[in-house]
PDB file as gemmi writes it, atoms N, CA and C in Angstrom:
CRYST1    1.000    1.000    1.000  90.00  90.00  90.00 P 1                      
ATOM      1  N   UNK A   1      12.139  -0.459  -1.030  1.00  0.00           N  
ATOM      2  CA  UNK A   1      10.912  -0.728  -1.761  1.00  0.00           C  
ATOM      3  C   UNK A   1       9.747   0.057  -1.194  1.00  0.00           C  
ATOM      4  N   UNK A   2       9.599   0.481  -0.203  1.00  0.00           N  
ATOM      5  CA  UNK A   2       8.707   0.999   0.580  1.00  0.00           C  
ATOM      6  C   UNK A   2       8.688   2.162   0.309  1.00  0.00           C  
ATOM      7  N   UNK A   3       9.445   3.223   0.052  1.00  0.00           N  
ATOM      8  CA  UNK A   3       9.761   4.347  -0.175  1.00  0.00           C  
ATOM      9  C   UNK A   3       9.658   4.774  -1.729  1.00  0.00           C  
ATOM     10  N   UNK A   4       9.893   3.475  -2.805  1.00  0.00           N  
ATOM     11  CA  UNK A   4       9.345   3.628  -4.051  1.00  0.00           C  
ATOM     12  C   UNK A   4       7.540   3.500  -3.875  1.00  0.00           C  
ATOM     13  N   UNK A   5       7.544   2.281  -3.648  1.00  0.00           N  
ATOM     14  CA  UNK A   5       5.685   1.855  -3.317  1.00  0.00           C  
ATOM     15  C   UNK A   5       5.127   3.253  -2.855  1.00  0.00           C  
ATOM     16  N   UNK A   6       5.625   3.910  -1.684  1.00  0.00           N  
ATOM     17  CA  UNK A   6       4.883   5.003  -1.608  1.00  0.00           C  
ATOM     18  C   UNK A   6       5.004   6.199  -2.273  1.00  0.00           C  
ATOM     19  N   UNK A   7       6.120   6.285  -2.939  1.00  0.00           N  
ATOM     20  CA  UNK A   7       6.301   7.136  -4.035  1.00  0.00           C  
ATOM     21  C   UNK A   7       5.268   7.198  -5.204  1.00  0.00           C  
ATOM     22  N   UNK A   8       4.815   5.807  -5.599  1.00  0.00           N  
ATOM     23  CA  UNK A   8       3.926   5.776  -6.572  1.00  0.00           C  
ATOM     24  C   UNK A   8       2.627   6.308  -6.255  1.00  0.00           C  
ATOM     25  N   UNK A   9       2.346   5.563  -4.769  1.00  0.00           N  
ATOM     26  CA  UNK A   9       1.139   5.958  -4.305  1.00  0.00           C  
ATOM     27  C   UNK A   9       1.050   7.590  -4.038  1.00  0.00           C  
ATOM     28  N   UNK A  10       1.595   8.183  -3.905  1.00  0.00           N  
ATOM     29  CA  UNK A  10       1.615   9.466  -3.665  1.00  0.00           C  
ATOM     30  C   UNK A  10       1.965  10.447  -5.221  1.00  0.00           C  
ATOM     31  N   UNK A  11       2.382   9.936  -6.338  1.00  0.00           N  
ATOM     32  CA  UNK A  11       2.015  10.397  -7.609  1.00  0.00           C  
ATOM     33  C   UNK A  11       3.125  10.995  -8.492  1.00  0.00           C  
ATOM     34  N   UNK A  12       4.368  10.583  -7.460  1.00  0.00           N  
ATOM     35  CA  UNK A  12       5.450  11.101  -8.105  1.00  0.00           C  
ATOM     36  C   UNK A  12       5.849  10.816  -8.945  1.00  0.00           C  
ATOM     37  N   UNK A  13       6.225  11.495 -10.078  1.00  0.00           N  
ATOM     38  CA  UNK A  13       7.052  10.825 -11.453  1.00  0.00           C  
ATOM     39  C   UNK A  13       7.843  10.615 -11.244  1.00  0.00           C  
ATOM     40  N   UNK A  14       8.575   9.931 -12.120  1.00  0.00           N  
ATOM     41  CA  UNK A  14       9.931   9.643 -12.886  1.00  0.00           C  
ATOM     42  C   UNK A  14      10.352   8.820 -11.737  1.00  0.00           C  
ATOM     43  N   UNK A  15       9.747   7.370 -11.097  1.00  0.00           N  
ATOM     44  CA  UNK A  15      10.368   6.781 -10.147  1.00  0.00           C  
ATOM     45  C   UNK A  15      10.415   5.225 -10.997  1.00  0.00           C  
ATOM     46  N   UNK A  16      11.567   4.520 -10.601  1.00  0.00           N  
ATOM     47  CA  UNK A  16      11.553   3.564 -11.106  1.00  0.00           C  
ATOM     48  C   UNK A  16      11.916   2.514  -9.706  1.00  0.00           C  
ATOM     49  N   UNK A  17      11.811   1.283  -9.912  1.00  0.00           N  
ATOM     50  CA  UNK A  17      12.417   1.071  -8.401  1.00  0.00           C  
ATOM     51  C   UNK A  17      13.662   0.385  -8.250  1.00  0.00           C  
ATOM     52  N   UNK A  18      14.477   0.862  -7.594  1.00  0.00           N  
ATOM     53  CA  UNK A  18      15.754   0.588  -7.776  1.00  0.00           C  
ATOM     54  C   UNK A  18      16.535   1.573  -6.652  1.00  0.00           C  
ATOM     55  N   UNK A  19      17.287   0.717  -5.595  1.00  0.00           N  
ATOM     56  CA  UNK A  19      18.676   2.290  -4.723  1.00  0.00           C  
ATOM     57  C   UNK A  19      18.653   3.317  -5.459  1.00  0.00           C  
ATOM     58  N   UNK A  20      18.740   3.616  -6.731  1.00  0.00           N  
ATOM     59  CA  UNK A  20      19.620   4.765  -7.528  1.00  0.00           C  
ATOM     60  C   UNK A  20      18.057   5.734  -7.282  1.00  0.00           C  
ATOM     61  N   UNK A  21      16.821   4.885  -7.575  1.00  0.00           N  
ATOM     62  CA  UNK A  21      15.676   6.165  -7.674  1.00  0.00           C  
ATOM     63  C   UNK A  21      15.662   6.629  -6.045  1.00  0.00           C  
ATOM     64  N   UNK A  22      16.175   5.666  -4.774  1.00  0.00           N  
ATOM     65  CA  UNK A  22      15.476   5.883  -3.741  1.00  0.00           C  
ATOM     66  C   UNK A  22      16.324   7.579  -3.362  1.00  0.00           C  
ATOM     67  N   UNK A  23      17.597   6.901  -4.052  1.00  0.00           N  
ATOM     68  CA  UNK A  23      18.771   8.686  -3.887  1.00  0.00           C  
ATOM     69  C   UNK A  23      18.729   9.304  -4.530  1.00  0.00           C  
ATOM     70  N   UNK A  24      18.174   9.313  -5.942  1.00  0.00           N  
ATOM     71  CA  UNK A  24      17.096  10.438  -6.697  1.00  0.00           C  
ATOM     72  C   UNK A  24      16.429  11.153  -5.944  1.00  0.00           C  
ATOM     73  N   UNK A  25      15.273  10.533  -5.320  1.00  0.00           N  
ATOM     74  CA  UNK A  25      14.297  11.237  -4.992  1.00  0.00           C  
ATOM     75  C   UNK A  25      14.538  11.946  -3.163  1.00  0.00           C  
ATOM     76  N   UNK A  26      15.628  11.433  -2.476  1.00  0.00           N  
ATOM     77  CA  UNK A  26      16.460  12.021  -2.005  1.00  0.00           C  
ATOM     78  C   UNK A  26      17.084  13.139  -2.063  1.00  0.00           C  
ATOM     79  N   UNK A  27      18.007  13.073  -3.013  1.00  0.00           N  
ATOM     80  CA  UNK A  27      18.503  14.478  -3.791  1.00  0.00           C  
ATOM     81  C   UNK A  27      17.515  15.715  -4.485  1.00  0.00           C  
ATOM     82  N   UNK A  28      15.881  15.310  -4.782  1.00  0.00           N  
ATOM     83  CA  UNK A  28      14.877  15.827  -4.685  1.00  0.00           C  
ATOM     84  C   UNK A  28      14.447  16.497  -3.584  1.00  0.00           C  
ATOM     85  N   UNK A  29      14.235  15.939  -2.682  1.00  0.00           N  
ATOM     86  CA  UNK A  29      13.576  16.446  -1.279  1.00  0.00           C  
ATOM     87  C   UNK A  29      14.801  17.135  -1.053  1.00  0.00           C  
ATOM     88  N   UNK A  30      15.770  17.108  -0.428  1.00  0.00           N  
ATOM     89  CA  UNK A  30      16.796  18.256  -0.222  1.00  0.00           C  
ATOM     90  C   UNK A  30      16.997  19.019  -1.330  1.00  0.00           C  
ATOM     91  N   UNK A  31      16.552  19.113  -2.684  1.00  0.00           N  
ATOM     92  CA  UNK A  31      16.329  20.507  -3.164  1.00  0.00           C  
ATOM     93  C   UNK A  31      15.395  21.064  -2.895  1.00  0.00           C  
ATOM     94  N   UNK A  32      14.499  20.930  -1.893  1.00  0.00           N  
ATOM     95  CA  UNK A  32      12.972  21.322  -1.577  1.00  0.00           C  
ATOM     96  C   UNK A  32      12.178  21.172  -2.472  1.00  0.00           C  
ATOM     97  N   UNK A  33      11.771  20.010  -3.421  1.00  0.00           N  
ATOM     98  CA  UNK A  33      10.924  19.786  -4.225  1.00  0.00           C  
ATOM     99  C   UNK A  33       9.900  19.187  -3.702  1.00  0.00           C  
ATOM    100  N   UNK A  34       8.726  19.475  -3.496  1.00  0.00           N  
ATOM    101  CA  UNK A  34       7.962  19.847  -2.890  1.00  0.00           C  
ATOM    102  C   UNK A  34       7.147  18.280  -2.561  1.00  0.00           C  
ATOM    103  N   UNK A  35       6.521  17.567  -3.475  1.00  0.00           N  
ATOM    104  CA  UNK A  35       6.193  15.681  -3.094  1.00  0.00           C  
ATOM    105  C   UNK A  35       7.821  15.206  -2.368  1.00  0.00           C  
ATOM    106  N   UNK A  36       8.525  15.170  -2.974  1.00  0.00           N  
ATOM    107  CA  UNK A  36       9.403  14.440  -2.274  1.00  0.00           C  
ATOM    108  C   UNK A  36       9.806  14.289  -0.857  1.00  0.00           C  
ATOM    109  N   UNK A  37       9.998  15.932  -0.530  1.00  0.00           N  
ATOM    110  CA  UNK A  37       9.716  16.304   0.949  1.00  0.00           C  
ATOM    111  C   UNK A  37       8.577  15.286   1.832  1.00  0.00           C  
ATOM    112  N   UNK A  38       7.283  15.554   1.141  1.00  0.00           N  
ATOM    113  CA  UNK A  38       6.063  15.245   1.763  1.00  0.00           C  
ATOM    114  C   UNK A  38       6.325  13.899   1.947  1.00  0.00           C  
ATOM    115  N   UNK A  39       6.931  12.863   0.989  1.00  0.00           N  
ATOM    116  CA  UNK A  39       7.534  11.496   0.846  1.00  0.00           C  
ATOM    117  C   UNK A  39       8.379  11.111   1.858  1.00  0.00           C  
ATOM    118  N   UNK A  40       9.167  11.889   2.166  1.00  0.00           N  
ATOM    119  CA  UNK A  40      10.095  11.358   3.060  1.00  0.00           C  
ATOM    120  C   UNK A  40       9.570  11.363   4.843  1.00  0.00           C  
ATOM    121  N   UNK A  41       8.670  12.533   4.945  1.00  0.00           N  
ATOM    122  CA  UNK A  41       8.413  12.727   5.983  1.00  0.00           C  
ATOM    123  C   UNK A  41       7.160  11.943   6.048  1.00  0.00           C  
ATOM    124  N   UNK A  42       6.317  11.535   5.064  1.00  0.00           N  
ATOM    125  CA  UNK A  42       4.871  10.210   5.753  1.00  0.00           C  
ATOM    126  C   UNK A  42       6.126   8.883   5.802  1.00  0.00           C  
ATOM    127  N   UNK A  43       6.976   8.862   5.308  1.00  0.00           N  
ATOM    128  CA  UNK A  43       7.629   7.357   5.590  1.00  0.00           C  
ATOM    129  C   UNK A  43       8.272   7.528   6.691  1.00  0.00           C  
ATOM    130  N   UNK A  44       8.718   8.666   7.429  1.00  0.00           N  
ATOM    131  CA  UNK A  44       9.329   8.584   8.595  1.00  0.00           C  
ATOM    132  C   UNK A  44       7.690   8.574   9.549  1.00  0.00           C  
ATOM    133  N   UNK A  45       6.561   9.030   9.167  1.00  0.00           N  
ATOM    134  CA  UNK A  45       5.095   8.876  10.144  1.00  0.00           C  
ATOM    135  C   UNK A  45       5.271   6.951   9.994  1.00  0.00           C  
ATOM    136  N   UNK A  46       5.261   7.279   8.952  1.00  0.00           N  
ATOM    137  CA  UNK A  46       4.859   5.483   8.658  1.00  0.00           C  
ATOM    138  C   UNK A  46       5.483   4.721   9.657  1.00  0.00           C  
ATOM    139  N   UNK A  47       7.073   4.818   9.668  1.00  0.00           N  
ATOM    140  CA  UNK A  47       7.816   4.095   9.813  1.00  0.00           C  
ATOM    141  C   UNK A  47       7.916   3.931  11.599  1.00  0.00           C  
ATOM    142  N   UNK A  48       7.935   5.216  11.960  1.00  0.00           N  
ATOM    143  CA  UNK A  48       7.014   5.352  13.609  1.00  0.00           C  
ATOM    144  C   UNK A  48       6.048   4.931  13.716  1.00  0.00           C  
ATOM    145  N   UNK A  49       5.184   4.693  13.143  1.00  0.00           N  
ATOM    146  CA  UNK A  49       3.877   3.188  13.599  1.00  0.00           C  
ATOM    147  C   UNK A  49       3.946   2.263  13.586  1.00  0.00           C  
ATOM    148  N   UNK A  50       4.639   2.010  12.590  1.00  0.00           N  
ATOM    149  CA  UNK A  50       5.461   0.099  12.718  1.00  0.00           C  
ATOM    150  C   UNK A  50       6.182   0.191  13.507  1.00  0.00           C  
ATOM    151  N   UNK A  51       7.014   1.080  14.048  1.00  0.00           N  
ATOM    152  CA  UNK A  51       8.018   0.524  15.224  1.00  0.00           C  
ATOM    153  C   UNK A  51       7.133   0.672  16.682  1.00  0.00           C  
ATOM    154  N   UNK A  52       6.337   1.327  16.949  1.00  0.00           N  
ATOM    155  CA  UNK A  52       5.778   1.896  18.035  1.00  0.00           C  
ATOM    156  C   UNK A  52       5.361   0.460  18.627  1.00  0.00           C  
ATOM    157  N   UNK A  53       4.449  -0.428  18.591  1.00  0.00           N  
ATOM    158  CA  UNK A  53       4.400  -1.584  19.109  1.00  0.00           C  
ATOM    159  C   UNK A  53       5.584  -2.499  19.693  1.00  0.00           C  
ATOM    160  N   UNK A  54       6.863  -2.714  18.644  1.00  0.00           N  
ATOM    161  CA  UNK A  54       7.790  -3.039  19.280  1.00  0.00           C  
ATOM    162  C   UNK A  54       8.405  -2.467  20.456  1.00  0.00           C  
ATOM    163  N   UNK A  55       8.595  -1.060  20.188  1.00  0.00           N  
ATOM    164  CA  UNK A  55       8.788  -0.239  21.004  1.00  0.00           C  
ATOM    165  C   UNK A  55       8.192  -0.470  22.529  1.00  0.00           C  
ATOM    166  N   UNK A  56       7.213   0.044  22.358  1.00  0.00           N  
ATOM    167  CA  UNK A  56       6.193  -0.560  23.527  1.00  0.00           C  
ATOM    168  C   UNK A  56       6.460  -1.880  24.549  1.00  0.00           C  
ATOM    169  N   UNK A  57       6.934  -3.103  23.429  1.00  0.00           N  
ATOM    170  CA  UNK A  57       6.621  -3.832  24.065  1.00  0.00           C  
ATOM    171  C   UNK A  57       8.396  -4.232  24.644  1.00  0.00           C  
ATOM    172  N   UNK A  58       9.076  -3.877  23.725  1.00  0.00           N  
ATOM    173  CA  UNK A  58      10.590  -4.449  23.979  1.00  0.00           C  
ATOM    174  C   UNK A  58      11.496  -3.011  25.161  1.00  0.00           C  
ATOM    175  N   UNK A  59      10.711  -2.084  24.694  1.00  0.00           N  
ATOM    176  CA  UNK A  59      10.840  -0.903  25.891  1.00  0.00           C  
ATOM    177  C   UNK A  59      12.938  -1.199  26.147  1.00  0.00           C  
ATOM    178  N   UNK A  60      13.250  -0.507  24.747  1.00  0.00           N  
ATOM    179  CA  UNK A  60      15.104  -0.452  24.062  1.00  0.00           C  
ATOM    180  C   UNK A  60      14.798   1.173  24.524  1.00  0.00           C  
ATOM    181  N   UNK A  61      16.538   0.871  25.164  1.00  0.00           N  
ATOM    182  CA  UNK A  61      17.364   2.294  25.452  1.00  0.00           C  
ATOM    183  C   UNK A  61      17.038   3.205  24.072  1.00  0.00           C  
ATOM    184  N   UNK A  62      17.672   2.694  23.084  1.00  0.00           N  
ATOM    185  CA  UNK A  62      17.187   3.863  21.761  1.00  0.00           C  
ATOM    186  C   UNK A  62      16.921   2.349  20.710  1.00  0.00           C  
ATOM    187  N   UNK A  63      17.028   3.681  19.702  1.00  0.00           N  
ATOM    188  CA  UNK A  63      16.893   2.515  18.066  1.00  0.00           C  
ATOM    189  C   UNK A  63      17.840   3.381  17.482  1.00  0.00           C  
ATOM    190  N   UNK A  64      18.536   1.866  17.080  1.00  0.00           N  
ATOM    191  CA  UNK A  64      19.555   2.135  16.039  1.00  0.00           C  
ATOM    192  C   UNK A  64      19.062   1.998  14.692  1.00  0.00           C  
ATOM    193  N   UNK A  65      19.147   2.880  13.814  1.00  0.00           N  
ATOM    194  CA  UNK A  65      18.909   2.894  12.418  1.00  0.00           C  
ATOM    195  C   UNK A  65      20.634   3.360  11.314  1.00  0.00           C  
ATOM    196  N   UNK A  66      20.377   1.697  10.226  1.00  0.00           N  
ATOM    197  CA  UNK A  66      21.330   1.246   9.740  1.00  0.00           C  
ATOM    198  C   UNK A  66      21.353   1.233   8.454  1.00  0.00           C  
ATOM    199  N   UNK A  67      22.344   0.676   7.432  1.00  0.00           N  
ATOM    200  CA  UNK A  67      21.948   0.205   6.106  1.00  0.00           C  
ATOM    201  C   UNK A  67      21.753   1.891   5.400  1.00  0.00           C  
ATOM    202  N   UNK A  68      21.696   1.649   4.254  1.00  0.00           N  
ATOM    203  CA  UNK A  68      21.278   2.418   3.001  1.00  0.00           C  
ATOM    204  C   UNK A  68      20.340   3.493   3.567  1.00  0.00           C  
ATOM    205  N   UNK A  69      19.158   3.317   4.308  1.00  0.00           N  
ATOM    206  CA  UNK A  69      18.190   4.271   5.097  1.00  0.00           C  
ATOM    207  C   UNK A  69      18.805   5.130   5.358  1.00  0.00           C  
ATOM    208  N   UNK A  70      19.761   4.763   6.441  1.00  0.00           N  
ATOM    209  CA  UNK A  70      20.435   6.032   7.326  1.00  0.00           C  
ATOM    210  C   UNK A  70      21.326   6.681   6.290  1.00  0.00           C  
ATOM    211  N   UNK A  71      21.529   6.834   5.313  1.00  0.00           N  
ATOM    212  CA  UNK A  71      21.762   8.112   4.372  1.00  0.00           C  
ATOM    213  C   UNK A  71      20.835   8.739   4.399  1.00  0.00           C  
ATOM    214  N   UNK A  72      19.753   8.851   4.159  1.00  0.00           N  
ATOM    215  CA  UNK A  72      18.124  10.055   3.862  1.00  0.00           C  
ATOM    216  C   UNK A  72      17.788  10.239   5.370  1.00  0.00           C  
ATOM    217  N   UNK A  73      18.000   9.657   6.306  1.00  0.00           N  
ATOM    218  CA  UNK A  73      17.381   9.728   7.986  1.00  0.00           C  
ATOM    219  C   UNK A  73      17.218  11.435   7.977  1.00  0.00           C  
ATOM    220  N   UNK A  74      18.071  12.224   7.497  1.00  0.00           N  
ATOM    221  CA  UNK A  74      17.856  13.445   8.367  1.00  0.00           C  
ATOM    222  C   UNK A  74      16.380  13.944   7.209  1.00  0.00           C  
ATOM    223  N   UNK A  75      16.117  13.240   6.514  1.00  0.00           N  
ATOM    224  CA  UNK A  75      14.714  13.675   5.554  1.00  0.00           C  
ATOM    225  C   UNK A  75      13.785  13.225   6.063  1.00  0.00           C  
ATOM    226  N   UNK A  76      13.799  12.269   7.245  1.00  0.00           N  
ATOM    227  CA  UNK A  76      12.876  11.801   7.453  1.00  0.00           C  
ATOM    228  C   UNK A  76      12.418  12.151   9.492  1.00  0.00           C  
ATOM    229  N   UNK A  77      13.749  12.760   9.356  1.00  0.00           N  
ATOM    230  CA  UNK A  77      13.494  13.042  11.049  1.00  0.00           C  
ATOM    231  C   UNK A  77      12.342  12.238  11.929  1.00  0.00           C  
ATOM    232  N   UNK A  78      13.123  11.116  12.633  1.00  0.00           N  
ATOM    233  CA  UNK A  78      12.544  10.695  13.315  1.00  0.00           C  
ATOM    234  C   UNK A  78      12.591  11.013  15.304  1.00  0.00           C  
ATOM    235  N   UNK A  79      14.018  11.820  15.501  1.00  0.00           N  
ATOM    236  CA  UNK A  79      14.311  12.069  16.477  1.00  0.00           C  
ATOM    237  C   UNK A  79      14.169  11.113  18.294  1.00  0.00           C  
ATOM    238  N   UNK A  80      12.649  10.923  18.177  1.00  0.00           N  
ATOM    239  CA  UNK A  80      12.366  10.302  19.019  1.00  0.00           C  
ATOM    240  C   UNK A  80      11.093   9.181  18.679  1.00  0.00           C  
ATOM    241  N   UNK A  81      10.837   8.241  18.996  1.00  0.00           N  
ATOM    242  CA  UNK A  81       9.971   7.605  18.220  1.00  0.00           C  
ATOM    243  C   UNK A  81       9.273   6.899  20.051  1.00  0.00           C  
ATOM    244  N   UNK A  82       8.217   6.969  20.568  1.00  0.00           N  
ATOM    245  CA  UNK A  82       7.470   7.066  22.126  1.00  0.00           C  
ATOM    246  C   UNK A  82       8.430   7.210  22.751  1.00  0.00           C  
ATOM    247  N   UNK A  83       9.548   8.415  22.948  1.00  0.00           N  
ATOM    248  CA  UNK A  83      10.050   8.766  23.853  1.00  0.00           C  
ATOM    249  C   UNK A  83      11.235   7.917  24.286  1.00  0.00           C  
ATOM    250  N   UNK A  84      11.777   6.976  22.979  1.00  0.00           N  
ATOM    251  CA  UNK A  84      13.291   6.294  23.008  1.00  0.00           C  
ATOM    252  C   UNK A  84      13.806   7.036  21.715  1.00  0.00           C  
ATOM    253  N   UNK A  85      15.195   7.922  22.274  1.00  0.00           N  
ATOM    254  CA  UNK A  85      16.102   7.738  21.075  1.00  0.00           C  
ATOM    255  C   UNK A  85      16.518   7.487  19.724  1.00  0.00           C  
ATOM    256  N   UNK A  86      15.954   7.710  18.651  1.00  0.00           N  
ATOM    257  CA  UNK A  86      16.554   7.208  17.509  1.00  0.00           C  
ATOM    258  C   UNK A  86      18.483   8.080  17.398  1.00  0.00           C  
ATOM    259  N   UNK A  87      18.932   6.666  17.340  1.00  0.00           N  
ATOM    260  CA  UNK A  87      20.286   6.962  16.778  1.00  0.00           C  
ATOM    261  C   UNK A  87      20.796   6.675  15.319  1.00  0.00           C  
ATOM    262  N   UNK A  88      21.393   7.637  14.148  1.00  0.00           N  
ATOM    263  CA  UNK A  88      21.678   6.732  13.381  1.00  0.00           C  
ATOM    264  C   UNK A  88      22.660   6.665  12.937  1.00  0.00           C  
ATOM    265  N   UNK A  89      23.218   5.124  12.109  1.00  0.00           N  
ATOM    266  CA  UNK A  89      24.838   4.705  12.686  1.00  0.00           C  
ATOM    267  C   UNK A  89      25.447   5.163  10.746  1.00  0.00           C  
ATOM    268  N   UNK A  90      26.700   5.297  10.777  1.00  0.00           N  
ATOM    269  CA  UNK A  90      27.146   6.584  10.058  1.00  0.00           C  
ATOM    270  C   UNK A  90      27.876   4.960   9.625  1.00  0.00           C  
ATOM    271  N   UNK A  91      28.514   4.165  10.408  1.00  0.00           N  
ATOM    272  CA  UNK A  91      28.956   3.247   9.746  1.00  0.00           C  
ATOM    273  C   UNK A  91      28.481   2.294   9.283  1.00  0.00           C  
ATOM    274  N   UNK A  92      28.672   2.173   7.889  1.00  0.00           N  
ATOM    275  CA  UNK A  92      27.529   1.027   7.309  1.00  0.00           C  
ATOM    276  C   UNK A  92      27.543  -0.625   7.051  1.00  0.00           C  
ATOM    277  N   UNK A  93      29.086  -0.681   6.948  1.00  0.00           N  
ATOM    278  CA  UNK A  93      29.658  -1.628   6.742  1.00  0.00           C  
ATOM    279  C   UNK A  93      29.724  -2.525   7.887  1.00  0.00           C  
ATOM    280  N   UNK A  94      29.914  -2.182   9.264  1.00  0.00           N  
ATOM    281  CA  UNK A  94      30.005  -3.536  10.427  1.00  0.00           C  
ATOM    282  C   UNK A  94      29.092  -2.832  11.285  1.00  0.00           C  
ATOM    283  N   UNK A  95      28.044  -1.901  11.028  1.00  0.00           N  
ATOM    284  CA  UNK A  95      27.009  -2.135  12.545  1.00  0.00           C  
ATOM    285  C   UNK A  95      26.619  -3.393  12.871  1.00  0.00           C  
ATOM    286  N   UNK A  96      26.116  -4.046  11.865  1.00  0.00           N  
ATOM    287  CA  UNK A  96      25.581  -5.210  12.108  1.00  0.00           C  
ATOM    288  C   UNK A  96      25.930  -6.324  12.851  1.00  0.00           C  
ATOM    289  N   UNK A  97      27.372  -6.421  12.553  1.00  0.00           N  
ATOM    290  CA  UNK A  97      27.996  -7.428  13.088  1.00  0.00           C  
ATOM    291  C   UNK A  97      28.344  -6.917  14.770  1.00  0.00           C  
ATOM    292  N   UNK A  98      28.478  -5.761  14.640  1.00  0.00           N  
ATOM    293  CA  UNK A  98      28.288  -4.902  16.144  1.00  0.00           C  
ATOM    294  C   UNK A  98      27.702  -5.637  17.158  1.00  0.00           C  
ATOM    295  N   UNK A  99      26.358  -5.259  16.629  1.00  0.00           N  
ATOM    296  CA  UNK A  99      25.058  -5.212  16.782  1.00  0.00           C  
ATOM    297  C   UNK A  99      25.169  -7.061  17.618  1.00  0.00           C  
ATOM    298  N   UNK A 100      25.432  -7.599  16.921  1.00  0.00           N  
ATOM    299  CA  UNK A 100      25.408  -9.566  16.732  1.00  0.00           C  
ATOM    300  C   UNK A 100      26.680  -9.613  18.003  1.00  0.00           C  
ATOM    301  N   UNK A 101      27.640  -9.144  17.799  1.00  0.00           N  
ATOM    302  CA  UNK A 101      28.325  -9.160  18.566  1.00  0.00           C  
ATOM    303  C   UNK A 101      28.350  -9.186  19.941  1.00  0.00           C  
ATOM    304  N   UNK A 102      27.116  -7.532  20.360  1.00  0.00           N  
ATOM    305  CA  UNK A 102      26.977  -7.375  22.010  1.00  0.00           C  
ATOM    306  C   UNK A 102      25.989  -8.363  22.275  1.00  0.00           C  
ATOM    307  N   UNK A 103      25.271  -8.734  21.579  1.00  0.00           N  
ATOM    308  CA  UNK A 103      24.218  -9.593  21.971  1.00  0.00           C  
ATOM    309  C   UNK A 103      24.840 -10.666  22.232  1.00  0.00           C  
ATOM    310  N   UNK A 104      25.580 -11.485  21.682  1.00  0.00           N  
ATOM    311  CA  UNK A 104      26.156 -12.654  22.419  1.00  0.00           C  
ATOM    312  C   UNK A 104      27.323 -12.459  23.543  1.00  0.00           C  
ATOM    313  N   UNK A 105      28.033 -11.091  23.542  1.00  0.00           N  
ATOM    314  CA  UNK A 105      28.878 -10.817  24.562  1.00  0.00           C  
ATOM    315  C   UNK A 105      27.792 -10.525  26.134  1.00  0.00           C  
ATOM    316  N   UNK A 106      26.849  -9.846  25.634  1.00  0.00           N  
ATOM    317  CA  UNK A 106      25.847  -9.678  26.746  1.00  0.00           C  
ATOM    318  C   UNK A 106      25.281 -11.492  27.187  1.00  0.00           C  
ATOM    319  N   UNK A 107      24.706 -11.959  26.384  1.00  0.00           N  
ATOM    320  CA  UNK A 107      24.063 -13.455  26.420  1.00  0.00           C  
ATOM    321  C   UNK A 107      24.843 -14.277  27.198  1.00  0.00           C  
ATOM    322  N   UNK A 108      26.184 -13.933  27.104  1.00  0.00           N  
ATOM    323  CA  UNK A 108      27.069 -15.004  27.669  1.00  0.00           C  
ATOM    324  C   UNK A 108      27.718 -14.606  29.044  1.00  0.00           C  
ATOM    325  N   UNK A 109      27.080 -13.132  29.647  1.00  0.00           N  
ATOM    326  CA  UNK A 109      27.610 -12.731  30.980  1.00  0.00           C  
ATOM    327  C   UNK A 109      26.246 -12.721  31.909  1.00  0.00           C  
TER     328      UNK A 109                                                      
END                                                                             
């Protein structure tokens, strides 16, 4: 939704909101069409200011980035976000449960 919302705000046509427009306008920016580009890369600025506080304060080995996102990630190059790691996970289906997993395997040692 965030990535449509700013789509609008930034003046792009033909967006509707829905997954299918977010990989539209995806498949846009990697043809080098020229807003879309600009789109992907203020939502990766964006998206480094909202994390930067957490960051800061939870001071994580890296960030894992998951879900539907991490298809477009390389449009949005985030690389390093204050000098932790962005990793992003290729498998979409059980990071999560991964994720849920070490935390209680860690919690419980």
């Amino acid at each position: 939704r965030g990535i449509i919302r700013l789509a609008n705000e930034m003046g792009i046509k033909n967006v509707l909101a829905g997954e299918d427009d977010v990989k539209c306008l995806a498949e846009r920016a990697c043809s080098g069409e020229s807003l879309p580009v600009q789109l992907f890369h203020e939502f990766g600025e964006r998206l480094k200011e909202v994390l930067n506080p957490f960051i800061q304060s939870f001071q994580p080995d890296a960030i894992l980035i998951g879900g539907q996102i991490a298809k477009s990630s390389d449009l949005f190059s985030l690389g390093q976000i204050a000098g932790v790691p962005v990793r992003i996970s290729t498998d979409m289906s059980v990071s999560a449960l991964r994720g849920v997993y070490q935390l209680f395997k860690n919690h419980d040692n």
